[in-house]
C-alpha positions as CSV (number, residue, x, y, z in Angstrom):
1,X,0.0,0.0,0.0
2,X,1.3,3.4,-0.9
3,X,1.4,6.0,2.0
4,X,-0.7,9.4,1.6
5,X,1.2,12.1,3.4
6,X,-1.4,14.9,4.6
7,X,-0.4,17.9,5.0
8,X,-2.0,20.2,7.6
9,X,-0.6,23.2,6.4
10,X,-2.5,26.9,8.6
11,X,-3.5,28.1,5.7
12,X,-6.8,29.5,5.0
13,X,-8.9,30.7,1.7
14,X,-9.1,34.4,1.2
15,X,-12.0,36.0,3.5
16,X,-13.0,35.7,7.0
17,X,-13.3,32.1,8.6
18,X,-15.4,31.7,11.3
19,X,-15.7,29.3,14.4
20,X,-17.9,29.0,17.0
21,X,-16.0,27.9,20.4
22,X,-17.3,26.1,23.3
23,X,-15.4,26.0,26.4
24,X,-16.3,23.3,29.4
25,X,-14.1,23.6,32.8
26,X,-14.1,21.5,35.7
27,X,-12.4,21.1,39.2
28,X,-13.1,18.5,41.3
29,X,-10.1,19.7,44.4
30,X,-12.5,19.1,47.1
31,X,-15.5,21.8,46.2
32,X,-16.5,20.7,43.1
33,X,-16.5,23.6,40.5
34,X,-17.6,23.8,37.0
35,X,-17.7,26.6,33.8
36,X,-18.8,26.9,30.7
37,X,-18.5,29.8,28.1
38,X,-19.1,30.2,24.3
39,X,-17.6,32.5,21.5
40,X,-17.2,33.1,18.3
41,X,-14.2,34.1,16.6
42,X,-13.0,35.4,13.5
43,X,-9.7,34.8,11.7
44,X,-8.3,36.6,8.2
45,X,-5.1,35.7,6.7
46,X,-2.8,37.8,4.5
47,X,0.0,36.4,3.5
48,X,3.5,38.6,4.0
49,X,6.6,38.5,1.1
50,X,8.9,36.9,3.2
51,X,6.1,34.0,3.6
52,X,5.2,34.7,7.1
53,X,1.5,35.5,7.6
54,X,-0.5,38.3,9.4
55,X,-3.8,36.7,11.2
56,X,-6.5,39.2,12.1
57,X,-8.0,37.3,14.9
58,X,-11.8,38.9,16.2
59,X,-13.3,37.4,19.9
60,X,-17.0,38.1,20.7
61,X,-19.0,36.7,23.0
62,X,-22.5,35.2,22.9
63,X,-23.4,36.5,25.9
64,X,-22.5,39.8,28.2
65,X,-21.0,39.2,31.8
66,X,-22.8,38.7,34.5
67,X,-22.6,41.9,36.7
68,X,-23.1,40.4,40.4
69,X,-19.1,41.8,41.1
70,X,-17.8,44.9,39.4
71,X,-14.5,44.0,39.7
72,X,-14.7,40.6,37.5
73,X,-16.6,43.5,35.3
74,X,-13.9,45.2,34.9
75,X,-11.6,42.8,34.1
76,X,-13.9,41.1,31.6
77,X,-14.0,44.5,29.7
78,X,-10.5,45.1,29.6
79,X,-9.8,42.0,28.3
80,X,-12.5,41.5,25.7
81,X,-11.6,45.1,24.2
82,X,-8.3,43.6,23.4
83,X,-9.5,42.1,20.3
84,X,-9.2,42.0,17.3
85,X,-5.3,40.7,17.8
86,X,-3.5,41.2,14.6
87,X,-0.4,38.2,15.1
88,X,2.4,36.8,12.8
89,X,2.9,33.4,12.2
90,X,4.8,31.3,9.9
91,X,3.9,29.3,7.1
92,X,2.7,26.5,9.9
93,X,1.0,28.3,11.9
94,X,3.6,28.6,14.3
95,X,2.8,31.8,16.8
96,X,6.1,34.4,15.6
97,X,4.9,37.4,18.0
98,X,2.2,40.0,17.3
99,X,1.9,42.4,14.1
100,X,1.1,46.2,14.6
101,X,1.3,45.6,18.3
102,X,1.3,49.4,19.1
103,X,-2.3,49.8,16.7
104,X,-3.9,47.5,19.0
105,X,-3.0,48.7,22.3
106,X,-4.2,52.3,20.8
107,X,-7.8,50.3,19.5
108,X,-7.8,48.7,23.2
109,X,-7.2,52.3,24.1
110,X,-10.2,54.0,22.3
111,X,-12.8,51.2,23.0
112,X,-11.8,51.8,27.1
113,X,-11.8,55.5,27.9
114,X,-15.1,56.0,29.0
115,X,-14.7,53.0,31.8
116,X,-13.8,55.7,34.5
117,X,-16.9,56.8,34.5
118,X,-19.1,54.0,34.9
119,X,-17.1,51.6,37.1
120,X,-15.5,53.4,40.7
121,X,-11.2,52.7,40.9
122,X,-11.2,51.2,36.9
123,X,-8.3,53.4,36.0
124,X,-6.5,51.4,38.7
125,X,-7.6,48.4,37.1
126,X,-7.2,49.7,33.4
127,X,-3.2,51.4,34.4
128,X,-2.2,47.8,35.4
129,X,-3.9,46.1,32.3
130,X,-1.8,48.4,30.1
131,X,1.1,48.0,31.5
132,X,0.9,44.2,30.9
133,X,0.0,45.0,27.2
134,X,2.6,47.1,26.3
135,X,5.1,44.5,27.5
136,X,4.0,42.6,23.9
137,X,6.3,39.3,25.8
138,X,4.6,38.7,28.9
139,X,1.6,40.2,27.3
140,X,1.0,37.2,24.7
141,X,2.6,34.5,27.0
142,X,-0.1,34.5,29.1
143,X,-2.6,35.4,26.2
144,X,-1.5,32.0,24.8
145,X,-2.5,30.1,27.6
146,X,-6.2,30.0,26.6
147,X,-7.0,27.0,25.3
148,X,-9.0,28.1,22.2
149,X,-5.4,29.7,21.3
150,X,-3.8,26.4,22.2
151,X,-6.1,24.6,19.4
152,X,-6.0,27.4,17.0
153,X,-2.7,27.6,16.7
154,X,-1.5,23.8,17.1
155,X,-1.4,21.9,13.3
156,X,1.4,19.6,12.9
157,X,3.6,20.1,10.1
158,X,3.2,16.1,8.7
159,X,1.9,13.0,9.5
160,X,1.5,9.9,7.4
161,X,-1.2,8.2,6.4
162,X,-1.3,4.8,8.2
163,X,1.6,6.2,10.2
164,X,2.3,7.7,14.1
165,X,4.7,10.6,14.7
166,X,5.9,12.5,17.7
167,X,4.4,15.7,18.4
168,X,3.8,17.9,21.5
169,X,1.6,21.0,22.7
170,X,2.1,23.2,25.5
171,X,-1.3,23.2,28.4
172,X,-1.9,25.8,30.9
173,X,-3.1,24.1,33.9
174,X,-5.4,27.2,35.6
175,X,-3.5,28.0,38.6
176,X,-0.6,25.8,39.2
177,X,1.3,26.3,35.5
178,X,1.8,24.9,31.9
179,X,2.8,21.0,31.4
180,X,4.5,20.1,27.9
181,X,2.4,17.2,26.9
182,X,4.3,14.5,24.4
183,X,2.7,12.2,22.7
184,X,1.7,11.1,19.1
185,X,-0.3,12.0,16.0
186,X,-1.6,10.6,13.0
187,X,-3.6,10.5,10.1
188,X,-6.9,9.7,8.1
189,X,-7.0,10.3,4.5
190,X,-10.6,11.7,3.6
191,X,-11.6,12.6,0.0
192,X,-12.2,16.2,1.2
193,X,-9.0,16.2,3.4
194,X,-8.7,14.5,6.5
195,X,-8.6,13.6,10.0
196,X,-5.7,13.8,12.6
197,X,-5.9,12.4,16.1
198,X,-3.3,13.0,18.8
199,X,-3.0,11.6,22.2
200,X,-0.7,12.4,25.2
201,X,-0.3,10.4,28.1
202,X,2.3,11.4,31.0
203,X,3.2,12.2,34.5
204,X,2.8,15.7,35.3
205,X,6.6,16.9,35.5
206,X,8.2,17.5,39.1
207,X,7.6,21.1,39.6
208,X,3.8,20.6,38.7
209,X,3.5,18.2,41.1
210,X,5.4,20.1,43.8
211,X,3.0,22.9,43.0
212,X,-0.4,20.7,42.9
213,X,1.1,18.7,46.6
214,X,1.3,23.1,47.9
215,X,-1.7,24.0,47.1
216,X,-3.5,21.0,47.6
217,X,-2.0,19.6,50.6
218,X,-5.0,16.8,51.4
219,X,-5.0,15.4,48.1
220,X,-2.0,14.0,47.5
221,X,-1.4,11.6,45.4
222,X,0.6,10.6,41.9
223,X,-1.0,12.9,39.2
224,X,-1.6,11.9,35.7
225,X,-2.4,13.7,32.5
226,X,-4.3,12.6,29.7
227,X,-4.7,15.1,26.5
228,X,-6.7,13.8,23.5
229,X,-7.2,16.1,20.5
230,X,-9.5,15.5,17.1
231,X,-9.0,17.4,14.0
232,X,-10.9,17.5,10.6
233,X,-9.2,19.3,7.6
234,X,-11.4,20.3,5.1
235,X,-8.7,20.5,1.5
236,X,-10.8,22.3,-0.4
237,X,-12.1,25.4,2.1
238,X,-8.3,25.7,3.1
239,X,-8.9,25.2,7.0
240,X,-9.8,22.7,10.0
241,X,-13.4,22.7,10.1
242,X,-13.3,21.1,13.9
243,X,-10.8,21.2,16.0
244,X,-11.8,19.1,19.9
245,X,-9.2,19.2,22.8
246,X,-9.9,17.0,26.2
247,X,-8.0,17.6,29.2
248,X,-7.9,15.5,32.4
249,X,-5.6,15.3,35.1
250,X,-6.2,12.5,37.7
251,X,-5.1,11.7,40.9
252,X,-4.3,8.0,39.9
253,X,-8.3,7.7,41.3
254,X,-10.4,10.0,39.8
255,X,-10.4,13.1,37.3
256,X,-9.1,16.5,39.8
257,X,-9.5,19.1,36.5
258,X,-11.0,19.0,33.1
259,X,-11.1,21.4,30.2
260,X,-13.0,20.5,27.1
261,X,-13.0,22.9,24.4
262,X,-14.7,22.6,20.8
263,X,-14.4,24.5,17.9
264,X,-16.4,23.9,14.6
């Protein structure tokens, strides 16, 4: 049998692409906690000379915050006049750094000046959200950990058909850090493109669990993670038409902390 190699290049179709994103979190550290939020975002591509590309990236979502506390309020404002994000990123997909950095902290600037004036002390709050944008390092590193930018971003340069390779993506674990999860992907040739699954299967690394055994002193135990991710490729519309991401860490027993996120 002769191998098909896929190739699941980022590149997208001229015009806007659109996904809608659906975003499950659970924590089960004693008080069992759960979220759930939905978006939709918005990505166009222009492609540079020196074959490097510009992605416009829009956020909105479907539904306002709730405004039980003012602070969260805030912070939710701040954050979701951010977008759009122009980035640059390499003929992969690759995340290079951002593109026009200064035009969107001066967009980000516009769409917050009248915030003074509704919320009390959110120039406090709006000072100290700036000064984490304009450093354009920190600023994206922590952008970066939200998983819909985890899954946007993350394409593997090849796999073959039949075939597994190694591949690894970078999670944020809410609260205690990021864990480099290594596993293995491969591929499904479809007549319209095709399908790529990758699993990861590891110990959390030592200074994860150092910081999951501080913070959760009663529950210790030998923690586990398990990251499974789907991926459709559609050839001729030039872009995944679902990515799926599942997240678990376990205790050895039972699942601590979940993030499912879906994006079609």
């Amino acid at each position: 049998m002769v191998e098909t190699r896929v190739k699941p290049f980022q590149k997208y179709a001229l015009g806007t692409h659109d996904y809608h994103v659906e975003n499950a979190f659970e924590i089960q550290f004693g008080e069992a906690k759960g979220f759930y939020s939905s978006f939709r975002i918005t990505l166009q591509e222009k492609e540079n000379e020196d074959h490097t590309k510009n992605w416009l990236i829009e956020k909105v979502d479907d539904s306002s915050f709730p405004s039980e506390n003012k602070f969260m309020e805030i912070l939710y404002i701040l954050e979701q006049s951010s977008y759009p994000l122009e980035i640059k990123v390499d003929e992969k997909g690759s995340f290079l750094g951002a593109a026009n950095h200064q035009g969107n902290i001066e967009s980000w600037k516009l769409k917050t000046a009248g915030l003074q004036e509704k919320y009390q002390n959110a120039e406090v709050f709006k000072n100290q959200y700036l000064a984490a944008f304009e450093d354009e390092a920190v600023f994206y590193k922590n952008k970066l950990k939200e998983p819909f930018w985890n899954l946007l971003l993350f394409a593997p340069y090849y796999v073959d058909n039949g075939g597994e390779n190694p591949e690894s993506i970078v999670w944020n674990i809410k609260g205690i850090g990021d864990v480099e999860c290594s596993g293995v992907i491969r591929a499904e040739q479809r007549d319209y493109g095709f399908n790529a699954f990758f699993i990861s299967e590891i110990k959390v690394p030592k200074t994860i669990q150092e910081e999951l055994d501080k913070k959760y002193l009663y529950q210790a135990g030998q923690y586990q993670v398990k990251l499974s991710i789907e991926m459709e490729y559609n050839s001729r519309k030039k872009q995944y038409s679902k990515k799926k991401a599942d997240f678990i860490l376990s205790d050895g027993e039972k699942t601590v902390y979940r993030e499912t996120i879906t994006m079609t």
